[in-house]
KEKE-3310 file (N, C-alpha, C; in steps of 0.2 Angstrom, whole numbers, plus 5000, padded with zeros to 4 digits):
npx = (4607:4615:4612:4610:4597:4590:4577:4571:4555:4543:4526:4515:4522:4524:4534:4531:4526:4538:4549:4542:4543:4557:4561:4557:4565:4576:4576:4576:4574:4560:4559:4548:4545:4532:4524:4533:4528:4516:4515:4524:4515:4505:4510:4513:4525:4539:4545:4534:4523:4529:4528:4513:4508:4514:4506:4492:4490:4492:4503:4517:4530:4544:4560:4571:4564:4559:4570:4576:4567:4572:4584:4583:4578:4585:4597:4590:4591:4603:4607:4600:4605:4609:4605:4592:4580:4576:4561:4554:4560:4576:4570:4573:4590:4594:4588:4594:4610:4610:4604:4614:4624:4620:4618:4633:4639:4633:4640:4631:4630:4623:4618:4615:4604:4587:4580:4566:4558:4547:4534:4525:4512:4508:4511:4499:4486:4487:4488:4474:4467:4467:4459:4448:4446:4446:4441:4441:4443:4452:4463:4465:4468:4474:4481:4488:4495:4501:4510:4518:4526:4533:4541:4548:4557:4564:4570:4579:4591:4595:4593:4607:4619:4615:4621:4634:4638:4640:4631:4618:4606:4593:4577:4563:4551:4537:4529:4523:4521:4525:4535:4545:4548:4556:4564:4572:4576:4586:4594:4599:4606:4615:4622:4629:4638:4649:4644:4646:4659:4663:4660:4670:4675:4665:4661:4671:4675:4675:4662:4652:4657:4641:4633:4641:4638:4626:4608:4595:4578:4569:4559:4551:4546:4555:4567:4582:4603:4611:4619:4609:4603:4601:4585:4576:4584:4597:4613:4624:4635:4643:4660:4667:4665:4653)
npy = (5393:5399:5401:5412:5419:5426:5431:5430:5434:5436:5444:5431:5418:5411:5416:5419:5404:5396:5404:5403:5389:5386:5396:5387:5375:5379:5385:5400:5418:5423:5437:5447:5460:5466:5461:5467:5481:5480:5477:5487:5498:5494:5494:5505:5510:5520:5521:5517:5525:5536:5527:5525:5540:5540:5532:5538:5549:5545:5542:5531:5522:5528:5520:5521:5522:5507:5501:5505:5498:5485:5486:5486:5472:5462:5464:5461:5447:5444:5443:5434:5421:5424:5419:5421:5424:5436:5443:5451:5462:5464:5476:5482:5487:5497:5494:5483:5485:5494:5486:5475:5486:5487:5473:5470:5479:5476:5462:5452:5446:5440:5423:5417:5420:5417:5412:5410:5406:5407:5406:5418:5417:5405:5411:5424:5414:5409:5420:5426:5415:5415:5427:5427:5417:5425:5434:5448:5462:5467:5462:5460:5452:5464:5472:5464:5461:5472:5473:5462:5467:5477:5469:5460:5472:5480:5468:5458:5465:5465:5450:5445:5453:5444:5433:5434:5437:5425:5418:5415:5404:5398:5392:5380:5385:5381:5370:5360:5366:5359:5349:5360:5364:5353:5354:5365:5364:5353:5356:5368:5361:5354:5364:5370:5364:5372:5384:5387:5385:5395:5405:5414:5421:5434:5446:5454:5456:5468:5481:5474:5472:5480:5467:5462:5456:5454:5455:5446:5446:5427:5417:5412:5422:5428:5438:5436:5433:5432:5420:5407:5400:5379:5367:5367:5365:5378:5380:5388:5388:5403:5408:5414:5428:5441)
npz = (4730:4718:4703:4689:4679:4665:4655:4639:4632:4615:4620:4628:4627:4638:4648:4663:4667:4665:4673:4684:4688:4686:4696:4707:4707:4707:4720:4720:4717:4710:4698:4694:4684:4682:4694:4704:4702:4703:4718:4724:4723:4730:4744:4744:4744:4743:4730:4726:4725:4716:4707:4705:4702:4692:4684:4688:4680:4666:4660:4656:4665:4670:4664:4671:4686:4685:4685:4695:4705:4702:4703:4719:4722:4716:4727:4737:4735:4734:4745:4749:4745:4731:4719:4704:4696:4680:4676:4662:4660:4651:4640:4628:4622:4628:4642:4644:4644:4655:4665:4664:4670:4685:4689:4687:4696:4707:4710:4702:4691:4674:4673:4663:4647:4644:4631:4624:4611:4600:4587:4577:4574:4581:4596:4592:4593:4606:4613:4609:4611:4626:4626:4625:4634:4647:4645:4639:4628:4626:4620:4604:4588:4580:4592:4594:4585:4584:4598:4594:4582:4589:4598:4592:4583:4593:4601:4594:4594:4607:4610:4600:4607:4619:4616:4608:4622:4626:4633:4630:4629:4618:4617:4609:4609:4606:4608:4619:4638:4647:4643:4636:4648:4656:4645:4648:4661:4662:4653:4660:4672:4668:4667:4677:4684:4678:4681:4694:4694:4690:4698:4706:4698:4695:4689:4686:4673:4660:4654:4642:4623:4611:4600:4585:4574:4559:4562:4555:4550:4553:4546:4554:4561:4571:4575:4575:4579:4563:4565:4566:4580:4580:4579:4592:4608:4610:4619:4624:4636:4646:4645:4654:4668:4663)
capx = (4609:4616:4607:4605:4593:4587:4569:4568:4554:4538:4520:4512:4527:4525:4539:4528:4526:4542:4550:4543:4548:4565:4563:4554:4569:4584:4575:4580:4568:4557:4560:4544:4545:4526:4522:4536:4527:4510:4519:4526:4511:4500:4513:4514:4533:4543:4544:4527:4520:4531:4525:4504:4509:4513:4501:4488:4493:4491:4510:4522:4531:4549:4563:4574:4559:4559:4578:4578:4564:4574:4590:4581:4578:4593:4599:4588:4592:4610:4606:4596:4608:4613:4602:4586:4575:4574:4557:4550:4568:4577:4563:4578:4597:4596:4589:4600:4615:4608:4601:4619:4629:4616:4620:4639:4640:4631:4644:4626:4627:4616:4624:4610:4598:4586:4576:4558:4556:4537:4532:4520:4506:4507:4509:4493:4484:4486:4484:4467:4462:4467:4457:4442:4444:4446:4435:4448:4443:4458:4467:4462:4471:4477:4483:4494:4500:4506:4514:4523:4532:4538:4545:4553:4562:4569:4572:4582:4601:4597:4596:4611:4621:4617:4622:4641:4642:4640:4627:4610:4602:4588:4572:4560:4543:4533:4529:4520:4522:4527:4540:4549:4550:4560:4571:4575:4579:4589:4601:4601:4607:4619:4628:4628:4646:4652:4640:4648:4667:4667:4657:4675:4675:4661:4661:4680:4676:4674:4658:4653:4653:4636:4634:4639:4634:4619:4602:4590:4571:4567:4552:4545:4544:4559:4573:4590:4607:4612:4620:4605:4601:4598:4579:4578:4588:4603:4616:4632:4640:4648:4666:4670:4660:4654)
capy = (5391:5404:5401:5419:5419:5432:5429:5435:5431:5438:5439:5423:5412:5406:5418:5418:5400:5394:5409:5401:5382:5387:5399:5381:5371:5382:5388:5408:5422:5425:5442:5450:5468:5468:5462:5474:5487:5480:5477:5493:5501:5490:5494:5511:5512:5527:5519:5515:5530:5538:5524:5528:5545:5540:5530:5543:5555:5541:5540:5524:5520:5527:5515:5522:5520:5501:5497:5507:5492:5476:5486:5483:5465:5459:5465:5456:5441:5441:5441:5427:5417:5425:5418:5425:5423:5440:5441:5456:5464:5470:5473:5482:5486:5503:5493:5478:5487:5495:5479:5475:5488:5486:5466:5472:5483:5470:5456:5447:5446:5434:5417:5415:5423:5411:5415:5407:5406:5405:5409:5424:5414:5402:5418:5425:5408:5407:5426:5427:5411:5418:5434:5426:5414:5430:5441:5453:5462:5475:5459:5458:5453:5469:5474:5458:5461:5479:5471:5456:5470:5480:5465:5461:5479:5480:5463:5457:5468:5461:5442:5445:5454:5441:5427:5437:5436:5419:5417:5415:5397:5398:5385:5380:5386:5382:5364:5361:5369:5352:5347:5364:5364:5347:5354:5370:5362:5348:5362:5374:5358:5354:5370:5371:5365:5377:5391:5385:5384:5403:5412:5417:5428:5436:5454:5454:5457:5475:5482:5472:5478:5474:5462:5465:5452:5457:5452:5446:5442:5424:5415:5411:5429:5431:5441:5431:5434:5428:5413:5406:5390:5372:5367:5364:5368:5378:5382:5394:5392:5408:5407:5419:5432:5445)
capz = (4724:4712:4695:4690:4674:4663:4652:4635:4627:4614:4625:4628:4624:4642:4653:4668:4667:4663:4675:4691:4688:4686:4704:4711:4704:4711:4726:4719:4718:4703:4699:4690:4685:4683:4701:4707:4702:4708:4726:4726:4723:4736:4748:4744:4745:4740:4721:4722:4726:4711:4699:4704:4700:4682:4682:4687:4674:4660:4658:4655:4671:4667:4665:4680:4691:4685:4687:4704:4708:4701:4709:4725:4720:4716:4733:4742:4729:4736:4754:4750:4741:4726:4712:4703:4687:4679:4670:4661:4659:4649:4633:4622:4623:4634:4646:4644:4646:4662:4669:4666:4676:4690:4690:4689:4700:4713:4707:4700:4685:4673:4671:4656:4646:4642:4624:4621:4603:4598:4579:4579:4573:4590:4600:4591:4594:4611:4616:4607:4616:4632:4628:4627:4641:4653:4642:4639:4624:4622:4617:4599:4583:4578:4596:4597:4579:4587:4601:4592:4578:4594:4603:4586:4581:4600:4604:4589:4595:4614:4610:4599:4611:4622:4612:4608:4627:4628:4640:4628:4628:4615:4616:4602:4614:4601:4610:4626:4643:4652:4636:4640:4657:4657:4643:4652:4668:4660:4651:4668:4677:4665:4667:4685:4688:4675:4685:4702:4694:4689:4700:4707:4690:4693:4689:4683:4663:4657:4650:4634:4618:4607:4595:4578:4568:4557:4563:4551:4554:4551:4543:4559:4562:4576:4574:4575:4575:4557:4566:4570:4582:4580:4582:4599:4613:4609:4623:4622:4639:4646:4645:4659:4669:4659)
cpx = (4611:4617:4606:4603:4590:4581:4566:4563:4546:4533:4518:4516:4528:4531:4538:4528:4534:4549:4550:4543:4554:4567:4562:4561:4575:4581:4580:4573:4565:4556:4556:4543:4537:4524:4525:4531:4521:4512:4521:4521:4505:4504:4515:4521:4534:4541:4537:4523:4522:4528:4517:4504:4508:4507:4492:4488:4493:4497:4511:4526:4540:4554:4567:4569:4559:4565:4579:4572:4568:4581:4589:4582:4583:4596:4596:4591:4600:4609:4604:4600:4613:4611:4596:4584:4571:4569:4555:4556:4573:4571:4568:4586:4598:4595:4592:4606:4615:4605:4611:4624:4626:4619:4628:4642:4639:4636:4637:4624:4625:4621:4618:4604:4593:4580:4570:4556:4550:4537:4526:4514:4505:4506:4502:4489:4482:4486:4475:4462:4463:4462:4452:4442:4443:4442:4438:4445:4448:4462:4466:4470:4477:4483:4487:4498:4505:4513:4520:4527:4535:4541:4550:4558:4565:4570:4577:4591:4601:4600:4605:4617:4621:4622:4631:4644:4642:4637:4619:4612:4594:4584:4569:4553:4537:4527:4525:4523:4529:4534:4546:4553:4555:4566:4576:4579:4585:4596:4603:4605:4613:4624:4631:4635:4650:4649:4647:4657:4669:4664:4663:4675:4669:4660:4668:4679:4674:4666:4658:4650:4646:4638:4635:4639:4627:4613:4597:4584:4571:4561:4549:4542:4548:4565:4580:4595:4608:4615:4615:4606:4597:4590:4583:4580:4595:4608:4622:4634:4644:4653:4672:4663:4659:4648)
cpy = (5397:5404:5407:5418:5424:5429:5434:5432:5436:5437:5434:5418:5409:5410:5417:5411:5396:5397:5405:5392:5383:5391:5391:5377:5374:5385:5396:5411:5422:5431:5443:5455:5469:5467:5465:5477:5489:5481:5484:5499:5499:5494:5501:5513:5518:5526:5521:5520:5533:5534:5527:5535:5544:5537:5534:5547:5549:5540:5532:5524:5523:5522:5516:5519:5510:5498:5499:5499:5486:5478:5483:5476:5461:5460:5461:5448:5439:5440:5436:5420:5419:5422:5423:5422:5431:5440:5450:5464:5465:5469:5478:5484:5492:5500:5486:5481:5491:5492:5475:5477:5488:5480:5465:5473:5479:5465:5451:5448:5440:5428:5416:5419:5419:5412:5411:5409:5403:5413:5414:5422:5411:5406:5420:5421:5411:5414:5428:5422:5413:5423:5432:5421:5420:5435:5447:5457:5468:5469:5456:5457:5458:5472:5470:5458:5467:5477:5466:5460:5473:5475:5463:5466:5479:5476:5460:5459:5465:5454:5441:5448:5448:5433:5428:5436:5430:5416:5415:5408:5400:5392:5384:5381:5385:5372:5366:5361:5364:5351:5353:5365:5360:5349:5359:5368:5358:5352:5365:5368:5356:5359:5373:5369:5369:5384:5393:5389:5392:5409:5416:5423:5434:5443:5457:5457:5465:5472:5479:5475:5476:5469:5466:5462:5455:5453:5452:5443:5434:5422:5414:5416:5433:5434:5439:5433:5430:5422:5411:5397:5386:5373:5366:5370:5371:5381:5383:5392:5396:5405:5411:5422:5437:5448)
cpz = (4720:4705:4696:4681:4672:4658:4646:4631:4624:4621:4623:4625:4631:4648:4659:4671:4668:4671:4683:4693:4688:4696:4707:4712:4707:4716:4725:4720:4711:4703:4694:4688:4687:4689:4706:4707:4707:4717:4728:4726:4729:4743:4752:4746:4741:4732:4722:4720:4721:4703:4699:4702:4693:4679:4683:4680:4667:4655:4660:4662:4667:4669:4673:4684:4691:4688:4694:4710:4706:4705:4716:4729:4720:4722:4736:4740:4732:4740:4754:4748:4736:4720:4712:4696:4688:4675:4669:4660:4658:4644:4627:4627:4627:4642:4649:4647:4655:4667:4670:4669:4683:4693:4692:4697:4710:4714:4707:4694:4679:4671:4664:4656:4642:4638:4624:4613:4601:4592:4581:4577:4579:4595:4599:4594:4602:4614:4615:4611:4622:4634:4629:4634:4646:4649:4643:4631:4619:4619:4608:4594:4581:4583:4595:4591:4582:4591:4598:4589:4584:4596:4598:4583:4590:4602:4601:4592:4604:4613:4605:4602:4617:4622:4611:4616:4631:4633:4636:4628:4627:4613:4614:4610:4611:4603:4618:4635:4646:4648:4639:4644:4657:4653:4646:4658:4665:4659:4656:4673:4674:4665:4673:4685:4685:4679:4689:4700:4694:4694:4706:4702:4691:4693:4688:4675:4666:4653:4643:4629:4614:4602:4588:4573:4568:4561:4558:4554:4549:4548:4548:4563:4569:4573:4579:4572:4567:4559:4572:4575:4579:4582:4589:4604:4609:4614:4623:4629:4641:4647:4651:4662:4665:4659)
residu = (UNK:UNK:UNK:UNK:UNK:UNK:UNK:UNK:UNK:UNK:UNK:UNK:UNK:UNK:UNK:UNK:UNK:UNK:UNK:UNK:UNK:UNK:UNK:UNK:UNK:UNK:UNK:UNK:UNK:UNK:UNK:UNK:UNK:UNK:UNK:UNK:UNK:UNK:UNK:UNK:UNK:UNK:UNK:UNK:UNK:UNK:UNK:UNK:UNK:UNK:UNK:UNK:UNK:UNK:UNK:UNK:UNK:UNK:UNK:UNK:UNK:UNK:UNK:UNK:UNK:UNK:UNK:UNK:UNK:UNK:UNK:UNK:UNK:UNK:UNK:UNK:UNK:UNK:UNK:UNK:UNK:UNK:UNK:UNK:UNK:UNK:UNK:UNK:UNK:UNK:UNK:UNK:UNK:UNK:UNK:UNK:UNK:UNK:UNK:UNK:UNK:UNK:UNK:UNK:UNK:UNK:UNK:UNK:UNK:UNK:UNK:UNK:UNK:UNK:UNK:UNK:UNK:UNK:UNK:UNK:UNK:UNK:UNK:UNK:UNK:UNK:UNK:UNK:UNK:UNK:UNK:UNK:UNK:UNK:UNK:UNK:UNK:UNK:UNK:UNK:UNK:UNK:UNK:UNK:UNK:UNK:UNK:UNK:UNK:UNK:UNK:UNK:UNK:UNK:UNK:UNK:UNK:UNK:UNK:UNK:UNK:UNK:UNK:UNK:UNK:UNK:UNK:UNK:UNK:UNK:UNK:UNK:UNK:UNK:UNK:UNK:UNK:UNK:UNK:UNK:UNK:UNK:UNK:UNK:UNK:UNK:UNK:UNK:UNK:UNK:UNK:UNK:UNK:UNK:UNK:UNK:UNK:UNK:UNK:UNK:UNK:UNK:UNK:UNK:UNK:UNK:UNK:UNK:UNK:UNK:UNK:UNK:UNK:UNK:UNK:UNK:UNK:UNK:UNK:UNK:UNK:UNK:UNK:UNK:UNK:UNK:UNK:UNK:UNK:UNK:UNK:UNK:UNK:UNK:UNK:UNK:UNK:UNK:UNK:UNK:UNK:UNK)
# end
């Protein structure tokens, strides 16, 4: 099947979750950068061995290093087929745009980017009650506040970019897991013959430009172009490859 999926969404809005029902559901690959890395590091591969490095040294994993891991991925992801669920992926627009010449370059590039929108109190909620299920105590308050404003200042010009190129579907994740699941699959099936019809095009368009509609934060604490979606489901299909 070729569903290729991308997965933007805050922590604990459920990406993991949602991420490998969607793989279940198109028999594709669920692409996780986080278990890349672990893999590569288990495995001791060339990367891997370059990521333990950084991670030795109490460095960030650089981006190259990551994308030369989902490049890999998406390779194999054609051989197999040619779909995927990208999770973990781009997290702003340097590595969006580099996520998309990699996908180019392959002819895989993403039929949808599929938004999880959860208010930053719900997100709070359900990370804090995670932390103490697993008795995590780096996950506090403060820490989650940290994480929520970065994923808001860098995520904001991706989801609008993706939305310009016609490919975002944004879902109210603010509801339960199960509820979700049924509405994402419902939209992903319903797009499927329009997938299928253009995947002749695919890798045909030139580089897109960003989005230049302004982005404002809304009240629920996401960062949306100014034309924002409907409660709910709201779905753009692409009009071309792109």
């Amino acid at each position: 099947m070729r569903m290729r999926v991308l997965m933007i969404a805050p922590p604990g809005a459920g990406k993991g979750t949602q991420g490998a029902l969607i793989a279940t559901r198109f028999g594709i690959p669920h692409i996780a950068t986080g278990e890349l890395l672990r893999d590569h590091v288990a495995r001791r591969t060339s990367l891997g061995r370059a990521v333990q490095e950084y991670l030795d040294r109490g460095e960030l994993v650089p981006d190259q290093v990551v994308l030369d891991m989902v490049r890999e991925a998406i390779v194999a992801a054609k051989a197999a087929g040619g779909g995927y669920v990208l999770d973990g992926i781009p997290r702003n627009m340097q590595q969006a745009r580099a996520a998309y010449l990699i996908a180019r370059d392959l002819g895989m590039t993403a039929d949808v980017a599929l938004h999880l929108d959860v208010g930053d109190a719900e997100v709070t909620r359900r990370l804090l009650a995670r932390a103490a299920l697993e008795h995590r105590s780096d996950d506090t308050a403060d820490v989650i506040a940290g994480r929520l404003d970065l994923y808001h200042r860098v995520t904001a010009p991706i989801i609008c970019w993706y939305r310009e190129r016609g490919i975002l579907v944004s879902v109210n994740a603010m509801r339960p897991a199960q509820q979700i699941g049924r509405e994402i699959l419902t939209a992903l099936d319903g797009m499927r013959p329009l997938i299928d019809g253009e995947a002749a095009l695919s890798g045909m368009a030139g580089v897109p430009v960003p989005c230049q509609r302004r982005c404002l934060p809304l009240s629920a604490g996401q960062n949306r172009c100014a034309v924002a979606s409907p409660p709910g489901l709201a779905h753009l299909p692409a009009t071309g490859r792109r």
